[in-house]
C-alpha positions as CSV (number, residue, x, y, z in Angstrom):
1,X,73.3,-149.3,-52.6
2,X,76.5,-147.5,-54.0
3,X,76.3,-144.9,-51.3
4,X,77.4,-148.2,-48.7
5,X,80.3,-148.6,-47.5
6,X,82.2,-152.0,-47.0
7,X,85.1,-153.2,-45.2
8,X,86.5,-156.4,-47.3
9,X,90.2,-155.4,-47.4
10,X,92.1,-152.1,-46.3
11,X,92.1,-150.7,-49.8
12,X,88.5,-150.0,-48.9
13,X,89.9,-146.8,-47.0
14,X,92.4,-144.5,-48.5
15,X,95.6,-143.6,-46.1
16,X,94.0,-140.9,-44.9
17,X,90.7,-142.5,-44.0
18,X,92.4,-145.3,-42.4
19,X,94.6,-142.5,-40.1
20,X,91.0,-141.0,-39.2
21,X,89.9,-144.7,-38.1
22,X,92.7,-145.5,-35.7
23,X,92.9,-142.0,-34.5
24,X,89.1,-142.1,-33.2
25,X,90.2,-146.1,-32.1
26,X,92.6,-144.3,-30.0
27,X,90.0,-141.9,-28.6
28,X,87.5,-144.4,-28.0
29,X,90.1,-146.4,-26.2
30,X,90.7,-143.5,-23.8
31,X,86.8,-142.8,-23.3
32,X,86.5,-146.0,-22.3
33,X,89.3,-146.2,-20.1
34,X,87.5,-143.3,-18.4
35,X,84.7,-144.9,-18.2
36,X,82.4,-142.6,-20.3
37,X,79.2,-143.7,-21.7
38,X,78.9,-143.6,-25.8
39,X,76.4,-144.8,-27.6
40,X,76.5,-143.5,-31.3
41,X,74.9,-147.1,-32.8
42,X,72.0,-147.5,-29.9
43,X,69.4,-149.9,-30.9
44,X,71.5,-150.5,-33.7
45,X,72.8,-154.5,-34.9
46,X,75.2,-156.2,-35.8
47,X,74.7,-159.6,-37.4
48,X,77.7,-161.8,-37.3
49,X,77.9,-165.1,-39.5
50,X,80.9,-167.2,-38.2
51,X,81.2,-170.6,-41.0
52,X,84.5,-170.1,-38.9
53,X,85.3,-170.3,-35.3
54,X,87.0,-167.1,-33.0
55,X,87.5,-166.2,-29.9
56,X,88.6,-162.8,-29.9
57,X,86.5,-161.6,-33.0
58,X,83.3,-162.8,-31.1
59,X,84.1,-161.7,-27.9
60,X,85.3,-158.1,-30.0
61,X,82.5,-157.4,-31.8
62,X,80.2,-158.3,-29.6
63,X,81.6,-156.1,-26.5
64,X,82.0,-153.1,-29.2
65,X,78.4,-153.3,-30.2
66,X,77.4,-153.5,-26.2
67,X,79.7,-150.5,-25.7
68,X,78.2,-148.7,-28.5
69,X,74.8,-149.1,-27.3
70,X,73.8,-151.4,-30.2
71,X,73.4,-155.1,-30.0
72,X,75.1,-158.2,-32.1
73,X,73.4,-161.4,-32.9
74,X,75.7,-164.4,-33.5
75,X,75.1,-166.6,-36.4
76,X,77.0,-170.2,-36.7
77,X,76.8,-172.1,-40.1
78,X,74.1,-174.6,-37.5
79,X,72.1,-171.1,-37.5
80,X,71.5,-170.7,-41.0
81,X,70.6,-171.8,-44.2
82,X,73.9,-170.4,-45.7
83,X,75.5,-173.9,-44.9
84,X,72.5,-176.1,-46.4
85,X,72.5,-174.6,-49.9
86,X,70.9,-171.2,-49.7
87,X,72.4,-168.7,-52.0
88,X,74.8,-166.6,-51.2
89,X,72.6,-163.5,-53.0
90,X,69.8,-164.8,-51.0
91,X,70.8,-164.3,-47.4
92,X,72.4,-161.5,-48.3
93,X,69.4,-159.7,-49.1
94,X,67.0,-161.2,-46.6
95,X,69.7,-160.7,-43.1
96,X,70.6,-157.3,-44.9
97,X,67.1,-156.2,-44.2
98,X,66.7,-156.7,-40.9
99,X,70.3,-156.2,-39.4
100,X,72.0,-152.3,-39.5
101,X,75.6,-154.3,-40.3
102,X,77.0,-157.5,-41.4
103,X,80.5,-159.2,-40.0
104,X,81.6,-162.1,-41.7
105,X,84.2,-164.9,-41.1
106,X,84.7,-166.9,-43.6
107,X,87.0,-169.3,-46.1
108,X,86.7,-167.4,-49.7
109,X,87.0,-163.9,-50.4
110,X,84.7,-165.1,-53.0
111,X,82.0,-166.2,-50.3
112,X,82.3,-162.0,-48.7
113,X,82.6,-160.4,-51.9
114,X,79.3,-162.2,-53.2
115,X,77.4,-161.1,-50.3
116,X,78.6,-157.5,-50.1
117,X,77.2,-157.0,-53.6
118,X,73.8,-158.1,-52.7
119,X,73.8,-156.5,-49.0
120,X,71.6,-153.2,-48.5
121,X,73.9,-152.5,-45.1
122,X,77.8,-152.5,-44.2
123,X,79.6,-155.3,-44.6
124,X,82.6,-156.3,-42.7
125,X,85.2,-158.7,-43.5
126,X,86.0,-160.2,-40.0
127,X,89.0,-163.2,-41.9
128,X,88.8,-165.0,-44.5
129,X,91.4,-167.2,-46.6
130,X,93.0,-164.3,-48.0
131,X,93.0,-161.3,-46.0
132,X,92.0,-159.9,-42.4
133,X,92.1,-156.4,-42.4
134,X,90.0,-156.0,-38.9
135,X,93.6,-157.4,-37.5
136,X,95.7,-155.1,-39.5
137,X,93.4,-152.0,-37.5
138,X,94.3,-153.2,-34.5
139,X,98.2,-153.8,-35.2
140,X,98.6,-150.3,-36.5
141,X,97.3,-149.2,-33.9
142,X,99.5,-150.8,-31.1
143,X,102.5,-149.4,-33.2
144,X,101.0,-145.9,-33.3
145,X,100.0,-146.0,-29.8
146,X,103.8,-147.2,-29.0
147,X,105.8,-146.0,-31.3
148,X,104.1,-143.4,-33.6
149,X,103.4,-143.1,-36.8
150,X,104.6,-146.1,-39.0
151,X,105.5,-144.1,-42.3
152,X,109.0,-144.4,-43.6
153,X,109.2,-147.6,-41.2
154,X,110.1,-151.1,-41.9
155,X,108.4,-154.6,-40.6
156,X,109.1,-158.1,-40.9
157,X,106.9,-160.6,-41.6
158,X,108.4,-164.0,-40.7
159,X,106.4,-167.2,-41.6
160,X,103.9,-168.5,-43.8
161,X,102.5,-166.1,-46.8
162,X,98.9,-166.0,-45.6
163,X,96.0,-164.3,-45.1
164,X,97.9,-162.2,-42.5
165,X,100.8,-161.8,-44.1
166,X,98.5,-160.7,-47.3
167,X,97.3,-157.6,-44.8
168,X,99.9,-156.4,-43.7
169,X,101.6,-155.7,-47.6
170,X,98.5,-154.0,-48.5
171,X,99.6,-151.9,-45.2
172,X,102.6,-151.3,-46.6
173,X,101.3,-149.4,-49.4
174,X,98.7,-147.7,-47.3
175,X,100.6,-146.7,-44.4
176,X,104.2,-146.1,-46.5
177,X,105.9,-148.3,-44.9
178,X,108.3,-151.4,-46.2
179,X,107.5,-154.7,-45.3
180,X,110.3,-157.4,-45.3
181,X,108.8,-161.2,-46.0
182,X,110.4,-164.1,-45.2
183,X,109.1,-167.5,-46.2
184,X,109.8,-170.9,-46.8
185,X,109.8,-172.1,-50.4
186,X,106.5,-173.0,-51.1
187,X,104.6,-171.3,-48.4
188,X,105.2,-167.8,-50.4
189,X,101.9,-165.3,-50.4
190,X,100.1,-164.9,-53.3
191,X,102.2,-163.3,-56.4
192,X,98.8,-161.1,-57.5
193,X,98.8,-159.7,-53.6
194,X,102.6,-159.2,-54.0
195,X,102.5,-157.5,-57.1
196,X,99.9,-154.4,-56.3
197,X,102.4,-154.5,-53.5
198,X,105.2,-153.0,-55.7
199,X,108.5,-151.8,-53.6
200,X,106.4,-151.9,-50.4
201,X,107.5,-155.3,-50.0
202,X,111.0,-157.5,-50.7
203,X,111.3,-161.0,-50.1
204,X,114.0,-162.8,-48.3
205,X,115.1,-166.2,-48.2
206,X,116.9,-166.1,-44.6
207,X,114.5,-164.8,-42.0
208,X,117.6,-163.6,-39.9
209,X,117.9,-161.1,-43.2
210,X,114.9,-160.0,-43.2
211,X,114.3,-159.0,-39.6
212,X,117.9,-157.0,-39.7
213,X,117.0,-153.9,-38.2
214,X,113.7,-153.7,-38.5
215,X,111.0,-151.7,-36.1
216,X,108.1,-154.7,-35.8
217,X,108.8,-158.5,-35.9
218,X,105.5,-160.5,-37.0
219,X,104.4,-163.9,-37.4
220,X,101.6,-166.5,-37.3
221,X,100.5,-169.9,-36.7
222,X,102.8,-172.3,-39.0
223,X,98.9,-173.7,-39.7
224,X,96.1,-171.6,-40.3
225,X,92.3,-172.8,-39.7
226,X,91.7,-175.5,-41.7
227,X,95.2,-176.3,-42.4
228,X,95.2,-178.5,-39.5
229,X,96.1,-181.9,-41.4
230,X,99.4,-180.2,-43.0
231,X,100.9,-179.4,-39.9
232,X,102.9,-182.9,-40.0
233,X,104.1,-181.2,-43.4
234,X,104.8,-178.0,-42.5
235,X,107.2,-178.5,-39.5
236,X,110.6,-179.5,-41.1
237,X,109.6,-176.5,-43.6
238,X,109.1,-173.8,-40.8
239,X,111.8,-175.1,-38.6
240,X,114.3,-172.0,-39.0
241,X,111.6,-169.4,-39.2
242,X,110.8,-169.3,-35.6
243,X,111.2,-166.1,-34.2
244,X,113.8,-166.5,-31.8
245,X,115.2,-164.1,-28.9
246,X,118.7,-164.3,-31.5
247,X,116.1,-163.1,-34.5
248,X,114.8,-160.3,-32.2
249,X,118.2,-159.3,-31.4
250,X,118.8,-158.7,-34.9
251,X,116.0,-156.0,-35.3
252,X,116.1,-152.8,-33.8
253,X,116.7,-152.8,-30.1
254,X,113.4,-150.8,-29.5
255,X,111.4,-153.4,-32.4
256,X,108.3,-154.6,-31.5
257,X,106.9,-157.9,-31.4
258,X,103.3,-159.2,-32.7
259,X,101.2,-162.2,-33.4
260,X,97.8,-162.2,-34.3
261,X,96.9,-164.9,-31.8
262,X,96.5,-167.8,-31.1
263,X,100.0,-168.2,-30.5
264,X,102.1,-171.7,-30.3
265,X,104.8,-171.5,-27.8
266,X,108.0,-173.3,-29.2
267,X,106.9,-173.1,-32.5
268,X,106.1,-169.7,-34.4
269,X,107.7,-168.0,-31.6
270,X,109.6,-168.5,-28.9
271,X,107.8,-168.3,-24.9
272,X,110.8,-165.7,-24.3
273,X,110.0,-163.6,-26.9
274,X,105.8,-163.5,-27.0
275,X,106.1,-163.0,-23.3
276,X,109.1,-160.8,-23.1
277,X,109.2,-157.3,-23.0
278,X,109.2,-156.3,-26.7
279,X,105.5,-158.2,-26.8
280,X,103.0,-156.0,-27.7
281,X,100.4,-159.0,-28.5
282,X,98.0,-158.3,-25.4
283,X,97.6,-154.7,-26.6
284,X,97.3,-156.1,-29.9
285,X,94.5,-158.1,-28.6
286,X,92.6,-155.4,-26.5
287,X,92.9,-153.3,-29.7
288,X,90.5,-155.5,-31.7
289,X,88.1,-154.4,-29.5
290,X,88.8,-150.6,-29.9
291,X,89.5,-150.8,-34.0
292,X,86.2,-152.0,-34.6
293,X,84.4,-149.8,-32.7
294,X,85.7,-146.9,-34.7
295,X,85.2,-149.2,-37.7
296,X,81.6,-149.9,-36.5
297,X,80.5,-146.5,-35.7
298,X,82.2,-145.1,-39.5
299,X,80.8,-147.6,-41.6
300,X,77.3,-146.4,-40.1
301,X,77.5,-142.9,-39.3
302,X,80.6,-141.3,-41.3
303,X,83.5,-139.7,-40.0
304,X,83.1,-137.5,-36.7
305,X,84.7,-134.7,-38.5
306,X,82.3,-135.4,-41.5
307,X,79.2,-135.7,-39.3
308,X,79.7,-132.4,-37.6
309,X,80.1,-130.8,-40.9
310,X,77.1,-132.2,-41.6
């Protein structure tokens, strides 16, 4: 099994892999928009355990492996043993048999890392508690499509220190650019994260420092899944790191705005600002879609460059 690859964080890649990957995104994007038919991964599929809910990483995956001519099969924890006590090892090896890749949402990294070890096929790392590196494709890929490439660059992360947040400073280091973080006391990311991080990333106190002239403005829910019973808690603490139209005027007049999604009007972010003109979140959005295809289709098949080499 040491020839597989897996997708459990972006350190998976190197920087030059990961510029392959959202370069053929952008191609893929661009035959579809022409409507082309490709089907590298026909009769080809995808299992995808969910032990949490989505909306756009269902309905992503699933319409990539459609477009791709393969197929996905949608696994809930109420579709498997995996949330009645079956080992992890266990259902590794038996769906790993009979499925050509593996997408997993999940809680721990722990849970992912586990079942990568004992998988015979790709395995993809579709969110868990610490990172989501599917998201982080997709981002860089609305700020290459709009604004080129992000090296020498600087972002602003504005918000709680989670799994996002996590992402995008191994971004930093992978893409060279600096990453500004902002956070409440408390709600910091994790100092191990941080550290491999190095100079990729500084930390602010005041939000309205950190997004001072900046190229991208990012944030998330206050609340992540399964923080839902905090919120009460976390409100007073997030108060003065929503990002505001006066935040986004502090950036660079041509910055960018993102958000993961789902996105809470009047909280995180501002309606004026996610649905103003320096959003970029539907792109963002759509990008899923096209970021995972050329995940998909590498994971399985290689490189293009590589395979015609071949």
């Amino acid at each position: 099994m040491s020839d597989i690859r897996h997708f459990l964080t972006l350190k998976d890649f190197s920087p030059a892999e990961l510029h392959a990957l959202i370069g053929h995104a952008v191609r893929l994007k661009q035959k579809a928009r022409r409507g082309e038919l490709y089907q590298p991964l026909k009769n080809r599929t995808l299992a995808m355990i969910f032990e949490k809910a989505s909306t756009r990483t269902r309905v992503s995956f699933e319409t990539g492996m459609t477009q791709l001519g393969g197929h996905a099969l949608f696994l809930s924890p109420n579709d498997t043993q995996l949330g009645r006590g079956e080992p992890i090892e266990d259902a590794a090896r038996v769906i790993s048999r009979m499925v050509d890749l593996v997408m997993i949402r999940t809680f721990q990294q722990a849970m992912i890392e586990c079942f990568a070890q004992h998988s015979r096929v790709p395995v993809i790392n579709a969110l868990t508690d610490l990172y989501h590196p599917c998201q982080l494709l997709a981002d860089i890929m609305t700020w290459v499509e709009q604004r080129g490439d992000p090296a020498g660059r600087t972002v602003a992360w504005v918000g709680d220190g989670n799994n996002m947040c996590h992402s995008w400073m191994n971004a930093a280091v992978l893409f060279g650019f600096q990453l500004n973080v902002a956070c409440p006391a408390g709600y910091e990311p994790d100092a191990g994260i941080q550290a491999t991080a190095g100079d990729a990333v500084m930390c602010f106190q005041d939000p309205m420092d950190a997004v001072a002239g900046v190229d991208v403005v990012v944030t998330d829910t206050w609340a992540s899944m399964g923080q839902e019973d905090e919120k009460k808690v976390r409100m007073p603490a997030f108060r003065d790191y929503q990002v505001t139209a006066a935040m986004m005027q502090r950036a660079d007049p041509e910055a960018l705005f993102m958000h993961c999604l789902p996105a809470y009007r009047g909280m995180e972010v501002a309606a004026e600002v996610i649905d103003g003109p320096q959003s970029v979140v539907w792109d963002e959005a759509e990008n899923r879609l096209h970021a995972q295809k050329a995940l998909l289709e590498i994971l399985l098949l290689g490189f293009p460059d590589q395979r015609q080499e071949a």
